[in-house]
C-alpha positions in Angstrom: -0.4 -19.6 32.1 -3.4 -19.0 29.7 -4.4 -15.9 31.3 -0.9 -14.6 30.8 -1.0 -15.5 27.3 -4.5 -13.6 27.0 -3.6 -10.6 28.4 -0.7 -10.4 25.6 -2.3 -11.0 23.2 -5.3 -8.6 24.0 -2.6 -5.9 24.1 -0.5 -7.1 20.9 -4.2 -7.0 19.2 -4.6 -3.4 21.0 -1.2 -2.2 19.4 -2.4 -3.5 16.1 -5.5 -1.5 16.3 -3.4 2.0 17.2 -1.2 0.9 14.0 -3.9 0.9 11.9 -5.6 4.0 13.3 -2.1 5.5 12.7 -2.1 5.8 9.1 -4.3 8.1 9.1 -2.1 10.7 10.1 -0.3 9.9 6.8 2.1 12.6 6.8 1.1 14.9 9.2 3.9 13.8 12.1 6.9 13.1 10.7 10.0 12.6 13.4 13.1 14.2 11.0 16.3 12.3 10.3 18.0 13.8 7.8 16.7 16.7 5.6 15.8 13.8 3.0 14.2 11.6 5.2 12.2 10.8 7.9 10.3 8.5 10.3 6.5 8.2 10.4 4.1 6.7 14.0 3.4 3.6 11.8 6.9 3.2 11.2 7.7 2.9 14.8 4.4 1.3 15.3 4.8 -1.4 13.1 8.6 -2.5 13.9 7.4 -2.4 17.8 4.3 -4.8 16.7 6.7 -7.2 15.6 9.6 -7.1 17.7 6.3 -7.6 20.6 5.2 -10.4 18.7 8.6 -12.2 17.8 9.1 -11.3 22.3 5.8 -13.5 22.8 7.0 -16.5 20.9 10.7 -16.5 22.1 9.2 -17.1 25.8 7.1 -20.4 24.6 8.7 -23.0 23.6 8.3 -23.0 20.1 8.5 -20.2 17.4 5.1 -20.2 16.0 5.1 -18.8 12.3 2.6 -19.1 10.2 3.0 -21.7 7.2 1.3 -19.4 3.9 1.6 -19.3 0.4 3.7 -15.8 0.8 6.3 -17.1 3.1 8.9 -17.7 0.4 8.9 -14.9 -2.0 7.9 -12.3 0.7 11.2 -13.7 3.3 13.1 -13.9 0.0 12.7 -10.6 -1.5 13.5 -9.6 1.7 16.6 -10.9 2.0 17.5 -10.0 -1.2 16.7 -6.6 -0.4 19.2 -6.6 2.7 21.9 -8.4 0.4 21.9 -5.4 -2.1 21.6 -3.0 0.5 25.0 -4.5 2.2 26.2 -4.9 -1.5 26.1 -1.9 -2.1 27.7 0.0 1.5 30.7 1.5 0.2 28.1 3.9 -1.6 27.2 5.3 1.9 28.7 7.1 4.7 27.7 8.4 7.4 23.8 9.3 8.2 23.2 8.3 4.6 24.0 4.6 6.2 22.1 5.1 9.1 19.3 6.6 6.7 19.4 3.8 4.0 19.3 1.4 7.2 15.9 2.9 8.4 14.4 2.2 5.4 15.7 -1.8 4.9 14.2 -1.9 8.6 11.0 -0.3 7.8 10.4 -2.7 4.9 10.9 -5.7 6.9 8.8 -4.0 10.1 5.9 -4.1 7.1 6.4 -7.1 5.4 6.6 -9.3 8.8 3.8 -7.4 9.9 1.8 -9.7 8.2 2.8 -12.9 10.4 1.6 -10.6 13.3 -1.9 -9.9 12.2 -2.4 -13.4 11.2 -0.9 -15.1 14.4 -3.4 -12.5 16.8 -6.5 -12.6 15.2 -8.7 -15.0 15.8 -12.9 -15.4 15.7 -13.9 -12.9 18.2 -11.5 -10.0 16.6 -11.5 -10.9 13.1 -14.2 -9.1 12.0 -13.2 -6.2 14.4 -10.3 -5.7 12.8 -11.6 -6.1 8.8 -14.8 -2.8 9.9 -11.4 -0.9 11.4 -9.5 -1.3 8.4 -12.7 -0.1 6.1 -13.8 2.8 8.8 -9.7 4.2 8.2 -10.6 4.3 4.2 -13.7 6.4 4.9 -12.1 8.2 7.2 -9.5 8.7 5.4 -11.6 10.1 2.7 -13.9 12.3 4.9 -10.3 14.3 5.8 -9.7 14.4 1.9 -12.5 16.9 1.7 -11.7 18.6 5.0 -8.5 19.3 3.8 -10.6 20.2 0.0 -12.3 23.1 1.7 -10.2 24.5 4.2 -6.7 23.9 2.6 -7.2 24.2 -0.8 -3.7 25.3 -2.0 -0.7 23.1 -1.1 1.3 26.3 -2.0 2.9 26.9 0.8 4.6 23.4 1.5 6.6 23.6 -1.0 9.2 24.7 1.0 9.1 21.6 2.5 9.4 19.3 -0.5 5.8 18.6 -1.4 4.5 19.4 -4.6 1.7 22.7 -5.1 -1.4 21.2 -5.5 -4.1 23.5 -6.0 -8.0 22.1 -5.2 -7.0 18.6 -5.2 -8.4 16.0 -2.7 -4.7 15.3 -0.8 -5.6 14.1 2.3 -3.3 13.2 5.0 -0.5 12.2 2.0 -0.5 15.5 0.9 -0.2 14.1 -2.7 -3.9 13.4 -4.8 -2.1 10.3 -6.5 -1.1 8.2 -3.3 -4.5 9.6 -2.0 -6.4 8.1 -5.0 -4.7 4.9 -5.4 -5.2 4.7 -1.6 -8.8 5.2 -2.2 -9.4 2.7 -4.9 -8.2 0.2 -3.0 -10.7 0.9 -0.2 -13.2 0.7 -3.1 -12.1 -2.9 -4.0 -12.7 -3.7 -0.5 -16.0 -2.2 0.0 -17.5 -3.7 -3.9 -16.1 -7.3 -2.1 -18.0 -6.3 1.0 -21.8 -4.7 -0.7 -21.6 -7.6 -3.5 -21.4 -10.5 -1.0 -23.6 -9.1 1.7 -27.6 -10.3 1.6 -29.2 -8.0 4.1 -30.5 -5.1 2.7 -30.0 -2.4 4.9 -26.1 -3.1 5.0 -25.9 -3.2 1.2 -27.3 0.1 1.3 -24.6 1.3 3.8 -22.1 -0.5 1.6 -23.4 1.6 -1.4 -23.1 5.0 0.0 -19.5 4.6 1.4 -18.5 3.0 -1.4 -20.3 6.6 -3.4 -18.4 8.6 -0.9 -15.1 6.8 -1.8 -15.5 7.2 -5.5 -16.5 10.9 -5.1 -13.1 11.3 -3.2 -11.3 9.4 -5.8 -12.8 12.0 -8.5 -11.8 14.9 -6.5 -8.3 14.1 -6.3 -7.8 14.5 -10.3 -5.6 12.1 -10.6 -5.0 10.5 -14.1 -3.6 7.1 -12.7 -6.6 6.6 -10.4 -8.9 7.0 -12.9 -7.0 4.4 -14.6 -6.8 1.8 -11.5 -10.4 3.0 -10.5 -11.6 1.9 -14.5 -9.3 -1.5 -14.0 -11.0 -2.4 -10.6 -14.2 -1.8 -11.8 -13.9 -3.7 -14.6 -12.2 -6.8 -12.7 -14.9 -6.9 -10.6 -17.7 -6.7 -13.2 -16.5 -9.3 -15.2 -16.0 -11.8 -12.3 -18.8 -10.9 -10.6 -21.3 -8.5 -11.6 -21.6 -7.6 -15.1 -24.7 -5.3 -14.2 -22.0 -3.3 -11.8 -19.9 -3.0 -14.5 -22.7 -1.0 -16.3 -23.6 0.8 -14.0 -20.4 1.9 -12.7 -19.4 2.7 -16.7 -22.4 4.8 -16.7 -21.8 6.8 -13.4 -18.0 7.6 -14.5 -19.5 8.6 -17.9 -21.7 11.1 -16.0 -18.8 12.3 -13.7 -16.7 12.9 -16.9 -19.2 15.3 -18.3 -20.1 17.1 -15.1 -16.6 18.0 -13.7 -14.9 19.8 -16.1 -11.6 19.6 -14.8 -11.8 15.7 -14.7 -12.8 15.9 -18.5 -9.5 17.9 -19.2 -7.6 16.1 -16.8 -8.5 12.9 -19.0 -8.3 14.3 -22.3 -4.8 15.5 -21.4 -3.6 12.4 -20.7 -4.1 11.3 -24.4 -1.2 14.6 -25.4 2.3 14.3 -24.2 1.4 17.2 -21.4 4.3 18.1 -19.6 3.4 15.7 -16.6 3.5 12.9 -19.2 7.5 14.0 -20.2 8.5 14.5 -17.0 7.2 10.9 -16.2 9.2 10.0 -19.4 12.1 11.5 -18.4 11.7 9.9 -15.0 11.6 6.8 -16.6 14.7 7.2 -18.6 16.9 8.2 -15.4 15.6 4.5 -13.8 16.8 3.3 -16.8 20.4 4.8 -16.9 20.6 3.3 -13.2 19.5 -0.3 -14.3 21.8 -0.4 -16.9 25.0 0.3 -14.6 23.5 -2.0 -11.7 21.5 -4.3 -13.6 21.9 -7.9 -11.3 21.0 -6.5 -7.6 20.5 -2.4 -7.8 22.1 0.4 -5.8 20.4 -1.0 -2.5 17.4 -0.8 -1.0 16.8 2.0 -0.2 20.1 4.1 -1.3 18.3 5.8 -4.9 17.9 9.1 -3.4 22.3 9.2 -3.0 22.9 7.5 -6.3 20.2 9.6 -7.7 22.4 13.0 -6.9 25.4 11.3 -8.1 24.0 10.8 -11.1 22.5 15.1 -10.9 19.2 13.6 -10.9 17.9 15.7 -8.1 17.1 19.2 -8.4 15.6 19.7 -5.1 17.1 17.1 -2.3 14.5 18.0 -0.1 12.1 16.6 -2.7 10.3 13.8 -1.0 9.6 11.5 -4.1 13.3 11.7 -4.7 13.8 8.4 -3.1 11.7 6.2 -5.7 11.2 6.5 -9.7 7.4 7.4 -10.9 7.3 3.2 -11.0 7.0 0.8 -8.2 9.1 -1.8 -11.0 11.4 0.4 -12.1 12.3 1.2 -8.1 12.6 -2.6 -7.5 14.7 -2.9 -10.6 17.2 -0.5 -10.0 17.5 -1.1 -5.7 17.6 -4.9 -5.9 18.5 -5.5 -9.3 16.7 -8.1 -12.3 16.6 -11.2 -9.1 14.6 -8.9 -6.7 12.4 -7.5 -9.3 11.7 -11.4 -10.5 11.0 -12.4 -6.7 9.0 -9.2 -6.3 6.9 -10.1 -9.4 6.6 -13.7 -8.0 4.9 -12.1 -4.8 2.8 -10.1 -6.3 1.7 -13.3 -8.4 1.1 -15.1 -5.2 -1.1 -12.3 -3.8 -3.4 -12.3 -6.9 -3.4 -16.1 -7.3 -4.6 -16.5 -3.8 -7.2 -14.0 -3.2 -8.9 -15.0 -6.2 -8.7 -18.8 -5.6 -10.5 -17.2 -2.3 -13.1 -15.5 -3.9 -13.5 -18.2 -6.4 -14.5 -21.2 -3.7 -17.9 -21.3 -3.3 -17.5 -23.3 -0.2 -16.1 -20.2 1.4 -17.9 -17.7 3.6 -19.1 -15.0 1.8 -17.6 -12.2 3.6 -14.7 -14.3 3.2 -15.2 -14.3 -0.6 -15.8 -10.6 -0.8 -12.7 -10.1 1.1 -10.6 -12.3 -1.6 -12.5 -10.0 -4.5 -12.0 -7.3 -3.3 -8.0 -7.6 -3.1 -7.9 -8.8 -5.9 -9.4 -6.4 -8.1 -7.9 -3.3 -5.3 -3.8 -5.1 -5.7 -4.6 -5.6 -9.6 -5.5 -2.4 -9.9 -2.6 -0.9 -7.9 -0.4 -2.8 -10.0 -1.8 -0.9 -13.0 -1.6 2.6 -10.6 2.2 1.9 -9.4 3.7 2.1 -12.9 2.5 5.8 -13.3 3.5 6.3 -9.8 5.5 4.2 -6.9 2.1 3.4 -5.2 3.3 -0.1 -4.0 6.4 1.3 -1.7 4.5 4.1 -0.3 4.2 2.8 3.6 0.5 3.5 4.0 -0.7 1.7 1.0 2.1 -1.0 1.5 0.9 -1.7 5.0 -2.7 -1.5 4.8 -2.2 -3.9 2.2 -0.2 -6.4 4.4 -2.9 -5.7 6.9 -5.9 -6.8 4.3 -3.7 -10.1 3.4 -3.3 -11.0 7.2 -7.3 -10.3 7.1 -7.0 -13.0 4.5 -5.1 -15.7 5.7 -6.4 -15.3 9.4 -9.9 -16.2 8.4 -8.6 -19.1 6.4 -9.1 -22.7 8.3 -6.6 -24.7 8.5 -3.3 -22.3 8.8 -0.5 -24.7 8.7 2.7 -23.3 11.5 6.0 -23.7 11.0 7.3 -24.3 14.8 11.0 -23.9 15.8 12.0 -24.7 18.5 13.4 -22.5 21.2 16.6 -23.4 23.1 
């Protein structure tokens, strides 16, 4: 019987390692739907993780889930989400059902995604699984500039719905934000990693990729990274390392006055350029949905069809159509004032917990580092997802789930809530 239970669990850990390898095709394969929408590998690689992982448990005895400080707000937000969702059905027909369904399954594929990577690994994987997730950021980044110098000019996809993007660092995302904010969060990860690390030789491997990161976080010229890149930088610095801090206020000084188009980039941001009032007017359309479905939204993830019935939408095939240029304002107006509140309450729970990680001095260090570094890489996203909806994009959602498992794997003991099986 144990063997049996190895050999499933060696290939639910196997799958886990594909999923994560599978964001970096970002959006390079996409399997159409609709014209609006579509499904990604981790998608399908995610929901298949769990529906694997809920198979193991309905063959023991008991459901084993694990007991964490997320449970509540992440199963309740959940199920809110699926309440406004079904709310909110007469507003669909047809594929657009079928369509708004994908995404409500996607979400929960993500969020229970965290169960899986905390019930399968264990000592011998753990730390595995924490170098995979850190090798995907760099590798993530090493694509950036692939893509830098031999697709310069996004030009030619806007056919497709993506926007023109001309010498910006895209990546697989094909957008320089997502890219960025992606990329800072590596960066939290990495600072967590270099600042509680005492051999030498790695700290100096920790240094240069966390260099290479920053470089690709510069190249994407992205006003909202800089801004979450400043905010994690200075998180971290004050809790841990003031000297950082002064360095790494010096080093972006430096980058400011060597790339030019960073220095306007910046400056521009202080002017109401015409990225700032379409963000405005962005914000105002959120607003005129809120106000008509203020208690629990349109449904999650119905914006896109409410959107061109209220002639928001100039382009349907316009892939940020689905979300407002704020992660809050998108949980607003899909699941209403109570979603945003249980949203918020998760998003509390994530910060309060990785820093009471980082903050116990009985913990392991890399444990530590690990609890610093999401908290200063989610604080930071929180600052990056009001400029744009950072938090619901699926690769940055899930590699985030996929950091918190880290988390509460490692953690000793993890408390199970057992049900039984009839």
């Amino acid at each position: 019987m144990s063997i049996s239970r190895n050999k499933k669990r060696s290939f639910l850990e196997i799958w886990l390692y594909l999923t994560a390898l599978a964001l970096l095709l970002g959006q390079v394969l996409r399997i159409p739907l609709t014209e609006e929408g579509a499904l990604l590998p981790i998608d399908l690689l995610a929901i298949s993780s769990v529906l694997f992982w809920v198979g193991k448990n309905l063959k023991k005895k008991e459901f084993v889930i694990p007991s964490t400080s997320l449970n509540l707000p992440l199963v309740l937000f959940l199920l809110i989400a699926s309440f406004s969702f079904l709310l909110n059905s007469n507003l669909l027909v047809g594929k657009e059902y079928l369509l708004g369904f994908s995404y409500l399954l996607r979400l929960a594929g993500y969020l229970l995604t965290f169960f899986v990577v905390i019930d399968t690994l264990h000592a011998e994987n753990w730390g595995k699984f924490y170098q995979l997730l850190i090798f995907v950021g760099l590798a993530f980044a090493f694509l950036g500039f692939v893509q830098l110098i031999f697709i310069p000019s996004f030009e030619f996809m806007t056919k497709y719905g993506w926007d023109p993007h001309i010498n910006r660092l895209l990546s697989t995302f094909f957008d320089p934000n997502y890219a960025g904010g992606f990329l800072v969060f590596v960066s939290a990860l990495v600072l967590g990693r270099l600042l509680f690390t005492e051999n030498k030789a790695e700290k100096g491997l920790w240094f240069f990729a966390f260099l290479f990161l920053f470089t690709g976080v510069i190249f994407t010229y992205s006003r909202s990274s800089y801004l979450a890149f400043f905010v994690m930088l200075l998180t971290i610095g004050l809790f841990r390392s003031p000297r950082l801090l002064f360095v790494g206020v010096l080093v972006l000084l430096i980058a400011f006055f060597t790339f030019p188009r960073m220095q306007q980039r910046i400056m521009s941001g202080f002017s109401l350029d015409v990225t700032a009032q379409m963000r405005l007017a962005n914000y105002q359309q959120a607003e005129q949905i809120i106000n008509d479905y203020p208690w629990f939204g349109v449904g999650y993830n119905n914006l896109r069809v409410v959107r061109e019935e209220y002639d928001q939408i100039q382009n349907p095939s316009q892939h940020t159509a689905g979300g407002f240029d704020s992660s809050f304002l998108t949980v607003w107006a899909t699941t209403g004032i109570i979603g945003l509140l249980v949203y918020l309450w998760l998003c509390w729970r994530i910060l309060k917990e990785s820093f009471k990680q980082f903050w116990d001095k009985k913990s392991p260090p890399i444990l530590r580092g690990l609890g610093l570094g999401i908290f200063a890489g989610f604080l930071s996203l929180l600052v990056h997802s009001q400029f744009v909806n950072s938090l619901f994009y699926p690769h940055i959602m899930l590699y985030i789930l996929f950091s918190l498992g880290l988390l509460y794997a490692k953690r000793t003991p993890i408390k199970e809530i057992k049900v039984p099986n009839r």
